[in-house]
LUMKOL-279771 format. One record per residue (C-alpha): residue number from 1; residue in three letters; x, y, z. Coordinates in steps of 0.1 Angstrom, whole numbers, plus 5000, padded with zeros to 4 digits. Example, Ala and Ser with C-alpha at 12.3 -4.5 7.8 and 13.67 -1.06 7.14 Angstrom:
BEGIN
[node 1; 'ALA'; [5123; 4955; 5078]];
[node 2; 'SER'; [5137; 4989; 5071]];
//
This chain:
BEGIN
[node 1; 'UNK'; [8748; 5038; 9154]];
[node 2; 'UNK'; [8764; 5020; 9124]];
[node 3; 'UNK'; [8756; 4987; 9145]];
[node 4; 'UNK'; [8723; 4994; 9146]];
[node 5; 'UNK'; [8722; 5004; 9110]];
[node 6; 'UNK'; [8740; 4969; 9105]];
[node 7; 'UNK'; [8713; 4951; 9125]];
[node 8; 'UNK'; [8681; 4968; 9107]];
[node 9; 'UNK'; [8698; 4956; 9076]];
[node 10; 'UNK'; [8699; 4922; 9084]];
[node 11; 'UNK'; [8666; 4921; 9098]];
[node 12; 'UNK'; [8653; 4937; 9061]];
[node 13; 'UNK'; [8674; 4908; 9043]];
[node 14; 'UNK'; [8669; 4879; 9063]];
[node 15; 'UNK'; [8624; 4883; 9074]];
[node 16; 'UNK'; [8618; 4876; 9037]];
[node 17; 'UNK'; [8644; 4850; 9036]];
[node 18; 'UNK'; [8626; 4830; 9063]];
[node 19; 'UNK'; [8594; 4838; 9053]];
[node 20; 'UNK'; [8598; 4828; 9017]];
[node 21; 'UNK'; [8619; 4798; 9033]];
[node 22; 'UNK'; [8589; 4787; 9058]];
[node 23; 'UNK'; [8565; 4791; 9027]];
[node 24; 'UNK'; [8590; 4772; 9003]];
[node 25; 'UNK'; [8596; 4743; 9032]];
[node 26; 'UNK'; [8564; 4739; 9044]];
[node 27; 'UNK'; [8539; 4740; 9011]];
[node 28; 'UNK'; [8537; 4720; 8980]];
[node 29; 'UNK'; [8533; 4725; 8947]];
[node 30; 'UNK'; [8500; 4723; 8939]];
[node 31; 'UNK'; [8477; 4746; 8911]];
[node 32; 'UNK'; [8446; 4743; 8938]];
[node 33; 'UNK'; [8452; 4744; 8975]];
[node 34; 'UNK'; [8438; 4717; 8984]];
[node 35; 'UNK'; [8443; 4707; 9025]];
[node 36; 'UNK'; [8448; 4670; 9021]];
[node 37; 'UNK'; [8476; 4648; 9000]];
[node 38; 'UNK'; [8465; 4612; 8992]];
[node 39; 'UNK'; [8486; 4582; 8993]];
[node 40; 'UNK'; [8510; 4578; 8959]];
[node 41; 'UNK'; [8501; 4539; 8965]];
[node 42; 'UNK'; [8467; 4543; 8960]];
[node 43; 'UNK'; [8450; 4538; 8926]];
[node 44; 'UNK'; [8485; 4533; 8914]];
[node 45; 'UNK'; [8474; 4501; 8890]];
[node 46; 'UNK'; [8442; 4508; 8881]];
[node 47; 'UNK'; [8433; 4504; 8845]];
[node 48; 'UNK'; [8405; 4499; 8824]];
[node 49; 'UNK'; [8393; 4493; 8786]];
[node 50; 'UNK'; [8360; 4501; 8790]];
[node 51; 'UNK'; [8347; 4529; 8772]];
[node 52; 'UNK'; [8319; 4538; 8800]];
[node 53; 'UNK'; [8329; 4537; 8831]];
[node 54; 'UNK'; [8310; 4544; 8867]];
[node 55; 'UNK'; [8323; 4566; 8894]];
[node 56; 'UNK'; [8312; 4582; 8924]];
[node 57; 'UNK'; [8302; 4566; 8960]];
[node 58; 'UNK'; [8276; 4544; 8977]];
[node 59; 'UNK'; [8244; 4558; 8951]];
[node 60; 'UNK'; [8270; 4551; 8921]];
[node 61; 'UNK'; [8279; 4513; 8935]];
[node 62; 'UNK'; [8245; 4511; 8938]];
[node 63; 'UNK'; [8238; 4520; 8902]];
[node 64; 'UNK'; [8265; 4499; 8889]];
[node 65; 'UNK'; [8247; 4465; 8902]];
[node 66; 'UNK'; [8223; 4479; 8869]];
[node 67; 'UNK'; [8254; 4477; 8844]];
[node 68; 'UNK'; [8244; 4446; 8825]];
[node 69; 'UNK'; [8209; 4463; 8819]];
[node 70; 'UNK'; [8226; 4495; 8810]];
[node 71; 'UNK'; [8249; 4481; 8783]];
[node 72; 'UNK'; [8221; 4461; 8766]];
[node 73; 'UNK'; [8202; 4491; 8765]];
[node 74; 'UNK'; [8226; 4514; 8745]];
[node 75; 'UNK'; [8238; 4482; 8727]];
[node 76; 'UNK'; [8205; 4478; 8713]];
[node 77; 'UNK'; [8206; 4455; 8677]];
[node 78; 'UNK'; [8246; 4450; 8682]];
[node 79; 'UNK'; [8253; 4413; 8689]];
[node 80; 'UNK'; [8285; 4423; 8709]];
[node 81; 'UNK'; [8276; 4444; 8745]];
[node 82; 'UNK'; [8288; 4476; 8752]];
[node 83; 'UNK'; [8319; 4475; 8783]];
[node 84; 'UNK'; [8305; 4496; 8813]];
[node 85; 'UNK'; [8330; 4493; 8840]];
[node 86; 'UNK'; [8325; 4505; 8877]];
[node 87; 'UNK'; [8350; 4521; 8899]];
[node 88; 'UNK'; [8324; 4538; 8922]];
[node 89; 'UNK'; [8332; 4528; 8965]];
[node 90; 'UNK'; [8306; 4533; 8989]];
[node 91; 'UNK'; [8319; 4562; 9016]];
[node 92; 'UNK'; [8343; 4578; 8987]];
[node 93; 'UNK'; [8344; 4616; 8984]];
[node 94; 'UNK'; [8345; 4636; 8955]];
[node 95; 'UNK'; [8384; 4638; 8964]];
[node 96; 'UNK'; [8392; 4601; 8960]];
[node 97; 'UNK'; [8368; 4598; 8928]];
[node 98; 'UNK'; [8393; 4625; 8912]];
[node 99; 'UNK'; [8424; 4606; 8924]];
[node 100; 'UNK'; [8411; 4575; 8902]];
[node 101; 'UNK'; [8405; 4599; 8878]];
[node 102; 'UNK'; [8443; 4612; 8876]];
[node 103; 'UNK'; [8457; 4578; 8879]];
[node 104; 'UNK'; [8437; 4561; 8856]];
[node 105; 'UNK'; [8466; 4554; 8821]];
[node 106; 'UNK'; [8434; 4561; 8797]];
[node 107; 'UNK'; [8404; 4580; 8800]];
[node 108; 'UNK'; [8375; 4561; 8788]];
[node 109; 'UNK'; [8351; 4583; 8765]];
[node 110; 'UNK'; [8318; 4584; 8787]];
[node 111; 'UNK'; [8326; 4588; 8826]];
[node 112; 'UNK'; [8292; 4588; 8847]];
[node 113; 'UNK'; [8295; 4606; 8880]];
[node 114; 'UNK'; [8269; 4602; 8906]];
[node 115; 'UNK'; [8282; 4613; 8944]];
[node 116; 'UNK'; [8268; 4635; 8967]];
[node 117; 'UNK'; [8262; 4614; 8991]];
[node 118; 'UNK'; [8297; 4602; 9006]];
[node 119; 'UNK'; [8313; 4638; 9002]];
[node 120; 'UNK'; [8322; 4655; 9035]];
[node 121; 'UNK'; [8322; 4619; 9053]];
[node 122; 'UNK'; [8361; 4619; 9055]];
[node 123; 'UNK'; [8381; 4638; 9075]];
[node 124; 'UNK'; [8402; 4658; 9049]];
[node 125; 'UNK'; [8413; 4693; 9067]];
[node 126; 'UNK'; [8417; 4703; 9104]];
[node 127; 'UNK'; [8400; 4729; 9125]];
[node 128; 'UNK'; [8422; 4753; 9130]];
[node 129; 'UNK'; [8432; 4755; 9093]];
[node 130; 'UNK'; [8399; 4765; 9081]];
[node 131; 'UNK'; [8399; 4799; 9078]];
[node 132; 'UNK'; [8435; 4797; 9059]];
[node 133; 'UNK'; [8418; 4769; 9036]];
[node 134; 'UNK'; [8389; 4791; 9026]];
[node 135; 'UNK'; [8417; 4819; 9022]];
[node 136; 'UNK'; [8438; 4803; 8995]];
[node 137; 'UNK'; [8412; 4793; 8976]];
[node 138; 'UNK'; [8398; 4825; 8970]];
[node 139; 'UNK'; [8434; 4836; 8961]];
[node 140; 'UNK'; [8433; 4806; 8936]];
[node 141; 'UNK'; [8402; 4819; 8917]];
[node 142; 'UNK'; [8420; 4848; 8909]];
[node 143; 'UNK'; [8424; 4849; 8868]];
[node 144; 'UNK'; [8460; 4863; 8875]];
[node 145; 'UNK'; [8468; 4836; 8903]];
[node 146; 'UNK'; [8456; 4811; 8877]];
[node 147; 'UNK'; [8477; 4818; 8853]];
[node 148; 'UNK'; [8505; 4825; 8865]];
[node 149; 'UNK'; [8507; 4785; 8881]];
[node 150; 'UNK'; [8495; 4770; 8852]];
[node 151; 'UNK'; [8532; 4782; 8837]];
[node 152; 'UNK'; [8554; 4780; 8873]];
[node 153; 'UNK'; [8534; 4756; 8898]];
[node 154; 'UNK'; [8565; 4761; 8918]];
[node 155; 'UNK'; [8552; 4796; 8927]];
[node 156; 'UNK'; [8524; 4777; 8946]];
[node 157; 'UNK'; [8547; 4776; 8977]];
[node 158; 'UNK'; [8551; 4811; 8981]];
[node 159; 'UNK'; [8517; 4823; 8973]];
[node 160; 'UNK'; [8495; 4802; 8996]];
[node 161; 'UNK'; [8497; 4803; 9029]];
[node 162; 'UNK'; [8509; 4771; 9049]];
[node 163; 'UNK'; [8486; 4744; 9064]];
[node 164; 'UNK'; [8487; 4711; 9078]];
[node 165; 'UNK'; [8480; 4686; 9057]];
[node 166; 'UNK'; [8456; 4659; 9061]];
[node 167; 'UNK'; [8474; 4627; 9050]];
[node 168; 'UNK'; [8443; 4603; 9032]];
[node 169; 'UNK'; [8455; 4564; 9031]];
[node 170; 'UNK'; [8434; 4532; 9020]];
[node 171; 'UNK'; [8414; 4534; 9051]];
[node 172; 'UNK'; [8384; 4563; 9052]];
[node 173; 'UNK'; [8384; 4579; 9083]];
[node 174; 'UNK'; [8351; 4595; 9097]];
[node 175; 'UNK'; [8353; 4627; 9103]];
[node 176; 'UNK'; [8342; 4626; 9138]];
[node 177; 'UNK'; [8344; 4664; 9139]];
[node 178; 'UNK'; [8307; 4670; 9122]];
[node 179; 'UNK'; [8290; 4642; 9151]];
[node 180; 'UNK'; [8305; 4662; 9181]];
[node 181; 'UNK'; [8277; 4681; 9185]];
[node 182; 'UNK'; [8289; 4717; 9181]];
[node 183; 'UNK'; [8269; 4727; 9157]];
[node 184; 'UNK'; [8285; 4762; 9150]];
[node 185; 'UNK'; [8319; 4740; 9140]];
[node 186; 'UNK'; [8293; 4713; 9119]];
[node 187; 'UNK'; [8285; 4741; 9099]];
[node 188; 'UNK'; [8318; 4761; 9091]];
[node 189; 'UNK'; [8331; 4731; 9083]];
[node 190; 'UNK'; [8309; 4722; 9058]];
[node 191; 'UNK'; [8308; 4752; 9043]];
[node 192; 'UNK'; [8342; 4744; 9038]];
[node 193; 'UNK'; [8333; 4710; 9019]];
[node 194; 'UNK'; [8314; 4733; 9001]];
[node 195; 'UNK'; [8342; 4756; 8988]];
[node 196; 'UNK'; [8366; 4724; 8979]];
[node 197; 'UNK'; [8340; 4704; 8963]];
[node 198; 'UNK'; [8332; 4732; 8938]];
[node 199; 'UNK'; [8369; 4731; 8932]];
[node 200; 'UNK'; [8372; 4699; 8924]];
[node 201; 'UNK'; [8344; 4691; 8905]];
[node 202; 'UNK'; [8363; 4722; 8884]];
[node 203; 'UNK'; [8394; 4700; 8884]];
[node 204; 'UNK'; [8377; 4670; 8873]];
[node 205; 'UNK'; [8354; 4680; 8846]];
[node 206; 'UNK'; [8382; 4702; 8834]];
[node 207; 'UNK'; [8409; 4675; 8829]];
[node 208; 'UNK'; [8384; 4649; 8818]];
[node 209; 'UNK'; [8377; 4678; 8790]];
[node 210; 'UNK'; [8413; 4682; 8781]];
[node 211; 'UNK'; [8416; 4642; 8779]];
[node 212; 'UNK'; [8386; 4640; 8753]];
[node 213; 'UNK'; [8367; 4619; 8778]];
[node 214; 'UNK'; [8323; 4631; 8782]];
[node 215; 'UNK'; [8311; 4635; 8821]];
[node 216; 'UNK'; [8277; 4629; 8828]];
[node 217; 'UNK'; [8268; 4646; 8860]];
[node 218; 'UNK'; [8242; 4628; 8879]];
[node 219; 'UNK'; [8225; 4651; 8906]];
[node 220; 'UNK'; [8222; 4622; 8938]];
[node 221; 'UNK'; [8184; 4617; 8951]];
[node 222; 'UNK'; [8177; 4629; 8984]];
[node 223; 'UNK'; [8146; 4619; 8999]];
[node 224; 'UNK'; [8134; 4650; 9016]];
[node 225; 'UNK'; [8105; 4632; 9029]];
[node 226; 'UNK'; [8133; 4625; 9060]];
[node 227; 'UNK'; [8123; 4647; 9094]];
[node 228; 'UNK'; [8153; 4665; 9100]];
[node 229; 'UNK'; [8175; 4651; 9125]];
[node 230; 'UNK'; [8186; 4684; 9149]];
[node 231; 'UNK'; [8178; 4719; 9139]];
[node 232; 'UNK'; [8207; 4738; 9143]];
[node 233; 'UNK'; [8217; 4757; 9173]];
[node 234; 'UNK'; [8207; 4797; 9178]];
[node 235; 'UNK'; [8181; 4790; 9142]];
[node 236; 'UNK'; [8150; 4789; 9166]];
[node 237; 'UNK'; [8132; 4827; 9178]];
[node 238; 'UNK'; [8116; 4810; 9212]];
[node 239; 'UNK'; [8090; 4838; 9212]];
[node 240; 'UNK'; [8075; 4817; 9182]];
[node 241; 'UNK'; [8077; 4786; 9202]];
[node 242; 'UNK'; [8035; 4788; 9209]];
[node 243; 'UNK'; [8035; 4791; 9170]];
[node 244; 'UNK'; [8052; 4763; 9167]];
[node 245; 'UNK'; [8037; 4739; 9189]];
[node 246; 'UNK'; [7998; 4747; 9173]];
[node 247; 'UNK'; [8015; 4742; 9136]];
[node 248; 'UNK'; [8023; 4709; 9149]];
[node 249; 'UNK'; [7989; 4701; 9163]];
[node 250; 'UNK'; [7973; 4715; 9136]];
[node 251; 'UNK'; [7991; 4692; 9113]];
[node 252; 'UNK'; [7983; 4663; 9135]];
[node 253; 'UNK'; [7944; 4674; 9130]];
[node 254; 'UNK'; [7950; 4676; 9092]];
[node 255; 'UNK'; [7939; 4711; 9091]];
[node 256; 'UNK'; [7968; 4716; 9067]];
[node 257; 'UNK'; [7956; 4752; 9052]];
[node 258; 'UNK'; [7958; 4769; 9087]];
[node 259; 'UNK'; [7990; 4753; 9095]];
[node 260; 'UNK'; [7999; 4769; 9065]];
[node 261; 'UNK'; [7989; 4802; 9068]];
[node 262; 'UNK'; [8006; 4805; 9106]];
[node 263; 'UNK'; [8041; 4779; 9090]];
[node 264; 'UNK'; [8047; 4807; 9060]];
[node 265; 'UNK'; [8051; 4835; 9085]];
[node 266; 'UNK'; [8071; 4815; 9107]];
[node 267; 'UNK'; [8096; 4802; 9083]];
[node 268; 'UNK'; [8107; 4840; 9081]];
[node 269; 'UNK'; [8116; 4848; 9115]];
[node 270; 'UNK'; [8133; 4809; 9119]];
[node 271; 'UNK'; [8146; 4811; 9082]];
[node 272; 'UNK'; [8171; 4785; 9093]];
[node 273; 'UNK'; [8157; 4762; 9116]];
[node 274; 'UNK'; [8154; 4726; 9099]];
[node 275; 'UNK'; [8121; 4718; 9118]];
[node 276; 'UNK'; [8104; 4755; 9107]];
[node 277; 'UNK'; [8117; 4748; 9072]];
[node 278; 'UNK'; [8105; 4713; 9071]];
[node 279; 'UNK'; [8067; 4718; 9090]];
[node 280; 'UNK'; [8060; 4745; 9064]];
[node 281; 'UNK'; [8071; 4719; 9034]];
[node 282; 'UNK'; [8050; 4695; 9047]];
[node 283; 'UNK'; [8021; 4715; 9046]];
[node 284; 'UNK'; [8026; 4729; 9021]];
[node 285; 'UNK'; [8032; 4699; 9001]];
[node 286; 'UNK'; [7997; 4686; 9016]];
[node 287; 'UNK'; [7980; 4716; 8999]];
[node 288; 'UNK'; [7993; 4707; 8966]];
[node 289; 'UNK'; [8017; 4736; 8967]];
[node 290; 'UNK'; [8048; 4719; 8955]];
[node 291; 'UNK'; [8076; 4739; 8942]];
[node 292; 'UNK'; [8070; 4758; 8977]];
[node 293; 'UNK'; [8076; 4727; 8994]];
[node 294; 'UNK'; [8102; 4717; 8975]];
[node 295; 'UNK'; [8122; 4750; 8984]];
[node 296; 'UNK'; [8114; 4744; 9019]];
[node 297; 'UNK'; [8123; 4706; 9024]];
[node 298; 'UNK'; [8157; 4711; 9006]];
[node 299; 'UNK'; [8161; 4743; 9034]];
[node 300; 'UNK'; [8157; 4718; 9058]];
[node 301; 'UNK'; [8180; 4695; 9048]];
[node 302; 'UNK'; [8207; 4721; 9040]];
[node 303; 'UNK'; [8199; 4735; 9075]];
[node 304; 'UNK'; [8200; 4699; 9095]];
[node 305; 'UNK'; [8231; 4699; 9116]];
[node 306; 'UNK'; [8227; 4662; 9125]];
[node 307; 'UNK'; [8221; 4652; 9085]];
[node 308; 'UNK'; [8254; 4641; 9076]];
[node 309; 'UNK'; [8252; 4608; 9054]];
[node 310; 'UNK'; [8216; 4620; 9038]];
[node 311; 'UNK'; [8234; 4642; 9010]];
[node 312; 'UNK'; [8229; 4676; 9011]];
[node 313; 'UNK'; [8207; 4698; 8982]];
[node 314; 'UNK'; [8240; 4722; 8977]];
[node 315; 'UNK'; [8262; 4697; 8969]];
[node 316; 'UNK'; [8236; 4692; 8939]];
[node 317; 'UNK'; [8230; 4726; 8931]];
[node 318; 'UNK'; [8270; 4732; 8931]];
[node 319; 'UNK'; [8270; 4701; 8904]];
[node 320; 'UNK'; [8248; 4713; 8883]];
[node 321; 'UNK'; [8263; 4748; 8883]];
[node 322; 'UNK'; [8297; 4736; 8879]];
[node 323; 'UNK'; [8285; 4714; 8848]];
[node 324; 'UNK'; [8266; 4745; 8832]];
[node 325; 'UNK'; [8300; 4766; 8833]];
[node 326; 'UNK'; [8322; 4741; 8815]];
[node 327; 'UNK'; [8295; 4730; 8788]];
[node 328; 'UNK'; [8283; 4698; 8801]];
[node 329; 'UNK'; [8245; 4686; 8804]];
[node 330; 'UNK'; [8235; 4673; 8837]];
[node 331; 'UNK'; [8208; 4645; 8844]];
[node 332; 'UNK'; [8188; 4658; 8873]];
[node 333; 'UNK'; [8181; 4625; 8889]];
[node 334; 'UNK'; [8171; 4640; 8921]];
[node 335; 'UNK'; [8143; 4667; 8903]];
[node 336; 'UNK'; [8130; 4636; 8886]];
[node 337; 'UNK'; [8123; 4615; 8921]];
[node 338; 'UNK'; [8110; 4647; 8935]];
[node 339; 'UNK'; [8083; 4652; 8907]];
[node 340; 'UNK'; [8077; 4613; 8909]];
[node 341; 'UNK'; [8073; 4616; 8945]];
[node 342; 'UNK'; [8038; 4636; 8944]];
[node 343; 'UNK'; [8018; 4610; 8933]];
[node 344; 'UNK'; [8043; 4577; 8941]];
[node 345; 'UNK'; [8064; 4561; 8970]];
[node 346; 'UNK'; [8101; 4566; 8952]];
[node 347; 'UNK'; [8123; 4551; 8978]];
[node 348; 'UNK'; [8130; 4524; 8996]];
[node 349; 'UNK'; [8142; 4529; 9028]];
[node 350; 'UNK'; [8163; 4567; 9040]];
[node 351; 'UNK'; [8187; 4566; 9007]];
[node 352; 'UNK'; [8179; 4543; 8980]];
[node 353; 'UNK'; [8152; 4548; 8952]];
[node 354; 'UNK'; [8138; 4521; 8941]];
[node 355; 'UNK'; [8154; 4499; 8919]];
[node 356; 'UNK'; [8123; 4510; 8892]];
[node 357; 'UNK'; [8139; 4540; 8889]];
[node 358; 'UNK'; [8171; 4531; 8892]];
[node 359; 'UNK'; [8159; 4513; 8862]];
[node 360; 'UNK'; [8144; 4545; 8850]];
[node 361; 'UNK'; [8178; 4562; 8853]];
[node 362; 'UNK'; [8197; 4533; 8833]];
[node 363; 'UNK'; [8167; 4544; 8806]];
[node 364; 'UNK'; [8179; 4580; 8807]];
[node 365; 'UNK'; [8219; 4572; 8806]];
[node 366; 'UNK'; [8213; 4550; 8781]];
[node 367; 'UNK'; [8195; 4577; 8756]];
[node 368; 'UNK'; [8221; 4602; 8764]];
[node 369; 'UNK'; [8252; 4574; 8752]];
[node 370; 'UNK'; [8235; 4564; 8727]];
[node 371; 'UNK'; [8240; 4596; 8711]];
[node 372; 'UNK'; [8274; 4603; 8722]];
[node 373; 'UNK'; [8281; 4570; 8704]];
[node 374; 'UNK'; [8260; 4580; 8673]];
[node 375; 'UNK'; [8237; 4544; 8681]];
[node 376; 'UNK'; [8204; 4557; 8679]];
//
């Protein structure tokens, strides 16, 4: 009997040991859980004296190649132009924008951020660790959790639960996982990009704050003029499928009002089929009804299991939330385009606007320095 007492002992003493010891070995102190580390040699040197700089992915880079125009524009009558630096890199998440961030010696006073393209592109957690990711962060938005770390970031090891780390170097690798097909494991794990992109555009806009440094958020364009690529699989009811079809020909005839009438019914049984979502924008859009077919081509993107690389409309509406609840004024790029796009051609091929609005949006940032600056 006293053995066994002995043994249950033990066993009381040394579970918590090991798990606190698993949790202490296999974790890393870090205020957000985040499920990928990125290379110390990265971004170690970079620098800059700029006071604007550029950052974001392939739409920022594009933007930057409109630098010169920018900085004569907010110059104005001053002989000497102002710096506008660019750090932006076509494919680069939101992860390894906020990396450049963090390693940069000085903040420069304006920052523009446009990049919602590139994010969920690289492979930055792994399957099975999904559920835990989603897990930690909800623990992390606890006020309590918060505060608590902010003092003892140590205590990060014992409160969130163990993953594997994705390890990010130089090289941006694909994440091959959301072209495989499965579309059930396309969308958890982008609703996963979801969760740690909110996250960190908290970090970001958060530390820039602290470092006295202005954001400009720049909601990315998407051209939802773009047929989605594959409705998702399970979104379609096939007893609408004769419904369907006739919206299609009727749409072919141009007899845009009855597609209409049958599209609006339909989009509520096949509320997330990309196809649905995207026949009833068209139509409605070709009946002049366009804050209805707005709604319903940004559905269908959201809702395209084969859109990866187009952007997606929640990564913008998370920005411009996100901005809102730490104080900073957005410019919404893409709700310009969209207006634009009723009465003009706005892009030129699946990504880019044209470089007149690109020129349009230099006219905007400009204004908006300007008066950070105090030049107008």
């Amino acid at each position: 009997m006293k053995k066994i007492l002995i043994l249950c002992v033990a066993i009381i003493i040394i579970t918590p040991i090991l798990f606190f010891g698993y949790r202490y070995t296999n974790n890393k102190n870090s205020i957000i859980p985040y499920p990928y580390d990125i290379s110390k040699k990265l971004n170690q040197n970079i620098e800059t004296d700029a006071p604007i700089i550029i950052v974001g992915d392939m739409m920022a880079e594009r933007l930057a190649t409109f630098t010169k125009d920018l900085s004569e524009k907010i110059a104005g009558d001053i002989e000497k132009p102002i710096k506008i630096e660019s750090f932006a890199t076509s494919g680069e998440g939101l992860h390894r924008t906020l990396d450049k961030i963090k390693k940069l010696k000085r903040l420069p006073f304006v920052i523009i951020y446009i990049g919602n393209i590139d994010n969920g592109k690289e492979q930055t957690f792994y399957n099975k660790d999904m559920k835990i990711i989603v897990e930690n962060l909800e623990k992390y938005y606890d006020p309590l959790t918060q505060s608590i770390l902010m003092m003892f970031p140590f205590v990060s090891r014992f409160i969130y639960t163990p993953i594997q780390y994705s390890h990010l170097s130089e090289k941006i690798k694909p994440d091959e996982q959301l072209s495989s097909g499965n579309d059930q494991l396309f969308q958890k794990r982008m609703e996963v990009n979801f969760k740690l992109y909110e996250a960190m555009l908290n970090e970001f806009f958060n530390y820039t704050i602290k470092a006295n440094s202005v954001v400009i958020p720049v909601t990315t364009p998407l051209n939802l003029k773009l047929k989605p690529k594959k409705s998702c699989y399970g979104s379609f009811d096939e007893s609408t499928h004769e419904d369907y079809k006739l919206i299609i020909s009727l749409i072919k005839q141009k007899d845009y009002k009855g597609a209409y009438n049958i599209s609006k019914e339909l989009v509520l049984i096949n509320a997330s089929h990309a196809s649905t979502l995207y026949l009833h924008a068209l139509a409605s859009e070709r009946l002049n009804k366009y804050s209805e077919a707005q709604k319903h081509y940004e559905l269908a993107m959201a809702y395209d299991c084969g859109g990866i690389g187009r952007g997606s409309p929640i990564f913008n509406a998370i920005l411009k939330n996100v901005a809102k609840k730490n104080g900073l004024i957005y410019l919404d790029f893409h709700q310009y385009l969209t207006d634009q796009s009723k009465t003009n051609h706005t892009f030129i091929d699946d990504l880019y606007p044209q470089d007149f609005y690109l020129n349009k949006l230099s006219d905007m940032l400009a204004l908006r320095i300007k008066k950070l600056l105090k030049l107008d």
